[in-house]
C-alpha positions in Angstrom: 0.0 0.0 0.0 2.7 2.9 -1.0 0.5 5.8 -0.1 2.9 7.5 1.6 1.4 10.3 4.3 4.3 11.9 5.0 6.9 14.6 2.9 9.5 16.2 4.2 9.6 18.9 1.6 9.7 22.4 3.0 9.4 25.2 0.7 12.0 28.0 0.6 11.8 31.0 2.8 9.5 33.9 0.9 7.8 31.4 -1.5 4.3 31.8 0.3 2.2 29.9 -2.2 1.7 27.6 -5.1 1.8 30.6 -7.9 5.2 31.6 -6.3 6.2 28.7 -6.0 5.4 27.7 -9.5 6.7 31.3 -11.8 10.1 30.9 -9.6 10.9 27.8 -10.7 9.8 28.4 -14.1 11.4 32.0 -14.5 14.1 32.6 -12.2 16.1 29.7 -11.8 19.7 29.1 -13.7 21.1 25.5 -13.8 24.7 26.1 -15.0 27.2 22.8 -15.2 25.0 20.8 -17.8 26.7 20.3 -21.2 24.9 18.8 -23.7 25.5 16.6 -26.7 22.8 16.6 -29.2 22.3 13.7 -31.2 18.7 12.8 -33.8 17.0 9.9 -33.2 14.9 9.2 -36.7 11.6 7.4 -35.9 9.7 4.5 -37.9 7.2 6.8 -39.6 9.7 9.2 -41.0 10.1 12.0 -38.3 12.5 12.9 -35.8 13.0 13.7 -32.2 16.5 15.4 -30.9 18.7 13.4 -27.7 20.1 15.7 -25.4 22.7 13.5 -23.7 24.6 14.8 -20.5 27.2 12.1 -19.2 28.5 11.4 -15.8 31.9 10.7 -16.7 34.7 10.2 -19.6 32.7 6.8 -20.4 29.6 5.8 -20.2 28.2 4.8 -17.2 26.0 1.9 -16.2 23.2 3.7 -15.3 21.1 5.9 -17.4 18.2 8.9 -16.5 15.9 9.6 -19.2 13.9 12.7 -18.4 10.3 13.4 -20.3 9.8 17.3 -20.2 5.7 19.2 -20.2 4.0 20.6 -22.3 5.9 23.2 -24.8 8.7 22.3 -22.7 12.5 21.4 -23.9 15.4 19.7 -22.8 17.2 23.3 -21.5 14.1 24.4 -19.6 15.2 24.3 -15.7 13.6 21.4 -14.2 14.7 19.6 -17.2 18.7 20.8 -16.3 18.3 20.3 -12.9 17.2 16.9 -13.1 20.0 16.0 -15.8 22.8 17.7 -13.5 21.7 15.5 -10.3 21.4 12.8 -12.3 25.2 13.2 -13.4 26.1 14.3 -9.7 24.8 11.0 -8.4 26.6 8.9 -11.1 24.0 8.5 -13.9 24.2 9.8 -17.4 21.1 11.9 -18.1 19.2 11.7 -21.7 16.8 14.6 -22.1 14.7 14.1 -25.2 12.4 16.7 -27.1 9.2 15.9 -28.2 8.4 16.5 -32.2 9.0 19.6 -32.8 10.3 21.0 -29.4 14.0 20.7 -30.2 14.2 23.9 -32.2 13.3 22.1 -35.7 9.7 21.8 -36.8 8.9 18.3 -37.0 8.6 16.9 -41.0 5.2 15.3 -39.8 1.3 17.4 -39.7 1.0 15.6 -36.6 3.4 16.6 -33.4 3.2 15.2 -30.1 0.5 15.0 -27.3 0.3 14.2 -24.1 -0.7 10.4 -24.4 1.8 9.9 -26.8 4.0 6.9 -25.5 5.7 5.7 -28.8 7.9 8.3 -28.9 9.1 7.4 -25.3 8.9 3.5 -26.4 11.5 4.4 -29.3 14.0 6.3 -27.0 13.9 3.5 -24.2 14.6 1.1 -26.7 17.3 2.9 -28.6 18.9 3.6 -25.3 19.0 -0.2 -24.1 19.7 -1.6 -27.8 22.0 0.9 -29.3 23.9 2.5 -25.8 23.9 -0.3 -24.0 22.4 0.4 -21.2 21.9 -1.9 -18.4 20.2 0.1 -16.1 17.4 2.8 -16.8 15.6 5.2 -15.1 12.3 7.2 -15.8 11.6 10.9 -14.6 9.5 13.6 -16.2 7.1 16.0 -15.3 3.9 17.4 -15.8 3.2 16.2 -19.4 6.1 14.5 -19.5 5.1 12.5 -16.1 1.7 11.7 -17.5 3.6 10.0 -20.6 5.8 8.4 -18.6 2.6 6.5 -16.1 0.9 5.6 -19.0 4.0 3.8 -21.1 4.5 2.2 -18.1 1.3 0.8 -17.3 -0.8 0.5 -20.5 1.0 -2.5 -21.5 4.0 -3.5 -19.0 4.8 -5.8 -21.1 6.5 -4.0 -23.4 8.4 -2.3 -21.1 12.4 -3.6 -21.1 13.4 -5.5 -18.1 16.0 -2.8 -17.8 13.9 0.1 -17.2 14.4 0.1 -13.3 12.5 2.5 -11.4 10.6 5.6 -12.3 9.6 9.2 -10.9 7.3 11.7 -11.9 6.6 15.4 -10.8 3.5 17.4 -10.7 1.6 15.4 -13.3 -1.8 16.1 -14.6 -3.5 12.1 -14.2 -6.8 13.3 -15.2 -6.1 15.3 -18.3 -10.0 16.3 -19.0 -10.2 17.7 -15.5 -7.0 19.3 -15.5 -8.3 21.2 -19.2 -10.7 22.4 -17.7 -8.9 23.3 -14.2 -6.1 25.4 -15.8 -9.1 27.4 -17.8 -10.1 29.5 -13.8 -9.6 33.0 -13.7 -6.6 32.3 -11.6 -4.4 30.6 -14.0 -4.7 32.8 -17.1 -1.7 33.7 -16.9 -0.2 30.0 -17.9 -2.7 29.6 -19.9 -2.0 32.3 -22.2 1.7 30.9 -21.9 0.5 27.7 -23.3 -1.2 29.0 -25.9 0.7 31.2 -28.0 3.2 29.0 -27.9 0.9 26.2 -29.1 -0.6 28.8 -31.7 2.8 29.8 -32.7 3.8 25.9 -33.6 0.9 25.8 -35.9 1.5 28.8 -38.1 5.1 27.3 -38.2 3.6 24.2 -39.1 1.0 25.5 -41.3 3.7 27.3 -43.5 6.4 23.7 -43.7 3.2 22.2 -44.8 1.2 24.2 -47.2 -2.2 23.5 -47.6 -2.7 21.0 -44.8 -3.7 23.1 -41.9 -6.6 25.3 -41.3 -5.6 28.3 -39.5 -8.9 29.9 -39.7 -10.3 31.2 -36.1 -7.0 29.9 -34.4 -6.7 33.4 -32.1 -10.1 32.8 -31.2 -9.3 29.2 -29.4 -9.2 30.4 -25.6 -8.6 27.0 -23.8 -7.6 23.6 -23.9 -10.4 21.9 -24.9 -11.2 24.6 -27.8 -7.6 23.7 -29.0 -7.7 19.7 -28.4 -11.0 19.8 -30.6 -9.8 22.0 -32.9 -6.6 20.2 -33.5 -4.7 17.5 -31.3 -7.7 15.5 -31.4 -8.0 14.9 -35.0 -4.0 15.4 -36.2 -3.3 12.5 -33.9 -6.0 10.1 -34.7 -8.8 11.0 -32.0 -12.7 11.2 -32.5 -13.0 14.7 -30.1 -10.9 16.4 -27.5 -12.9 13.9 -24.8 -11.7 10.8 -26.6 -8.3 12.3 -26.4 -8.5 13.1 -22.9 -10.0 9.6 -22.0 -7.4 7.6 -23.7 -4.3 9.4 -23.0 -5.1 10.2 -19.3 -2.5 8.2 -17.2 -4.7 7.4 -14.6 -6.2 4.8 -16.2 -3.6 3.2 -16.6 -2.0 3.4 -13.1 -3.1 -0.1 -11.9 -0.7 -1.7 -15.2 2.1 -0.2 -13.4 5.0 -3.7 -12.5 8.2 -1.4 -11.7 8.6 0.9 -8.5 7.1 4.1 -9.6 7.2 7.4 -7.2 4.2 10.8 -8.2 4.6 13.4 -6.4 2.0 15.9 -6.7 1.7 19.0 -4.0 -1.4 19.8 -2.7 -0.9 23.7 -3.6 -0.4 22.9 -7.2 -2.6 25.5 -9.6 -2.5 23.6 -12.4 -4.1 19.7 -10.8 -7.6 19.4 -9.7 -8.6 16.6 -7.0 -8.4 13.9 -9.2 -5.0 14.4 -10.1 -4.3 12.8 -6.7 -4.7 9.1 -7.1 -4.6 7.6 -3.7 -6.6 4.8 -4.2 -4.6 3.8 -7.1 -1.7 3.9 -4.9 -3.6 2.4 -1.7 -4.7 -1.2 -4.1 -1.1 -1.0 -6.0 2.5 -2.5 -4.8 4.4 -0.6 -7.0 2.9 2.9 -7.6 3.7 5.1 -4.7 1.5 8.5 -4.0 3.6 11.4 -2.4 1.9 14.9 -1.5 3.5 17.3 0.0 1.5 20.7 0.9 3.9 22.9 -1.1 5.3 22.8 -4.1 3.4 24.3 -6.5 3.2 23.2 -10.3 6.9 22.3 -11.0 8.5 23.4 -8.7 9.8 22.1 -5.4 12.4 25.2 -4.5 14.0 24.6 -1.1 16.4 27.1 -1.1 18.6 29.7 -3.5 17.3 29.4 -7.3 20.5 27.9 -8.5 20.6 25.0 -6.2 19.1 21.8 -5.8 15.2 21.3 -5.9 13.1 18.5 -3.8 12.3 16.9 -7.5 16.1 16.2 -8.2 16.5 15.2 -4.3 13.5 12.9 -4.5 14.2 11.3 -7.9 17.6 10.5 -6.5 16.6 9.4 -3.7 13.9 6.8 -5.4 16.5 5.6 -8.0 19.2 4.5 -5.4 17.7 3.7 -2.2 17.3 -0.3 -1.6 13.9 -0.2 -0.5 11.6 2.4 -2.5 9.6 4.9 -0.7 
């Protein structure tokens, strides 16, 4: 029954509430010491996603972090270095991958990522165990990236290499229609309005690589998730609405599938999760999904101290990956 009550997260001094505790993170912090090596990793159907590798040591090393960043996210946004820079301070290497389209290339594809999309991850697991080598892998990612990362693990376990390990996700929106419709309050406008010029700006970019195939028509007037999803995740990606979306790419669904020791944590303060983004039944009738949620913490963020030093997240995960009894 790894519910676990307690969290001994404490947020840093000044940061009062989930909102603060949220833009910090997001728009303050610096993570210097990561150095990347970008390599392409082409995909089956003819697209591409860009590897972001950041190594412990001369050599490879046995162990191997693969972090899943959110939504319009990329593999230099902070959390994402953070994560990468523990990882290779605790003697992993760290692999951040972009999604289609979120390296800083358009993807060739009309369709792009979304946030039930586990293929991708499938293809970057496998090149990493059958191409590297690996022995030993480990999953982290957060918000979208956590909610791809539940649901490859436990929509079909089976297909999951005996060498991914242990997994840890941060902040992560389980129940995707109730978290489209959360975000939409009058109190988080201002992410919202973040999310979606960035999401109108990739299809105008898209629109003009691919002439003729996308309607723009009305795209300023979307003014929330589900407008968008309906509009166009749904159907570029093979769903019947924005509800079909939401049902089948939810990773709470698929929590109970879930064979390897796999840490949430989700704070209590966050804006961006509703009450059903807090599984604890899922975690009460599972023996390998564990439920932590602290008070604080806000949507990403997890500060405990100066902005350029560790966050609870990259503590956590660390902790989860090497400790011999997970919890």
């Amino acid at each position: 029954m790894p519910l676990l009550t307690i969290s001994d997260y404490r947020p840093a001094a000044l940061l009062a509430n989930g909102h603060l505790q949220t833009i910090v993170a997001s728009t303050l912090r610096r993570v210097p010491g990561v150095a990347y090596q970008r390599e392409r990793l082409e995909l089956p159907d003819g697209d591409f996603v860009d590897l972001d590798w950041s190594l412990a040591g001369p050599v490879p090393a046995r162990r191997l972090g693969i972090i899943s960043h959110g939504l319009e996210g990329d593999s230099n946004r902070p959390y994402v270095r953070g994560m990468a820079r523990a990882l290779n301070q605790a003697g992993f290497d760290a692999l951040a991958w972009n999604y289609r389209g979120c390296g800083g290339e358009t993807n060739r594809l009309l369709r792009a990522y979304h946030l039930g999309d586990t293929d991708d991850l499938a293809a970057v697991v496998r090149y990493a165990v059958e191409e590297k080598h690996y022995p030993e892998l480990f999953l982290t990612g957060f918000s979208a990236g956590g909610n791809v990362t539940l649901k490859y693990l436990g929509e079909n376990a089976a297909r999951v290499p005996s060498q991914v390990q242990r997994a840890a996700v941060f902040s992560v929106p389980t129940d995707l229609k109730a978290s489209s419709v959360h975000i939409s309050r009058w109190q988080n406008q201002i992410y919202l309005r973040r999310f979606l010029a960035s999401l109108r700006q990739k299809m105008r970019v898209k629109a003009a690589h691919l002439p003729g195939q996308l309607d723009l028509s009305a795209l300023d007037e979307l003014r929330d998730f589900p407008q968008f999803d309906e509009r166009y995740t749904a159907p570029l990606h093979g769903f019947a609405s924005a509800d079909d979306y939401y049902e089948h790419s939810a990773s709470g669904r698929y929590l109970a599938g879930i064979r390897i020791p796999t840490l949430l944590v989700n704070a209590l303060n966050d804006p961006f999760l509703p009450p059903s983004c807090f599984p604890r039944e899922a975690a009460r009738a599972s023996r390998f999904f564990y439920l932590e949620t602290p008070a604080e913490g806000g949507h990403v963020g997890f500060n405990e101290g100066g902005p350029n030093g560790t966050y609870y997240s990259e503590r956590r995960a660390v902790d989860f990956f090497t400790r011999a009894v997970p919890g």
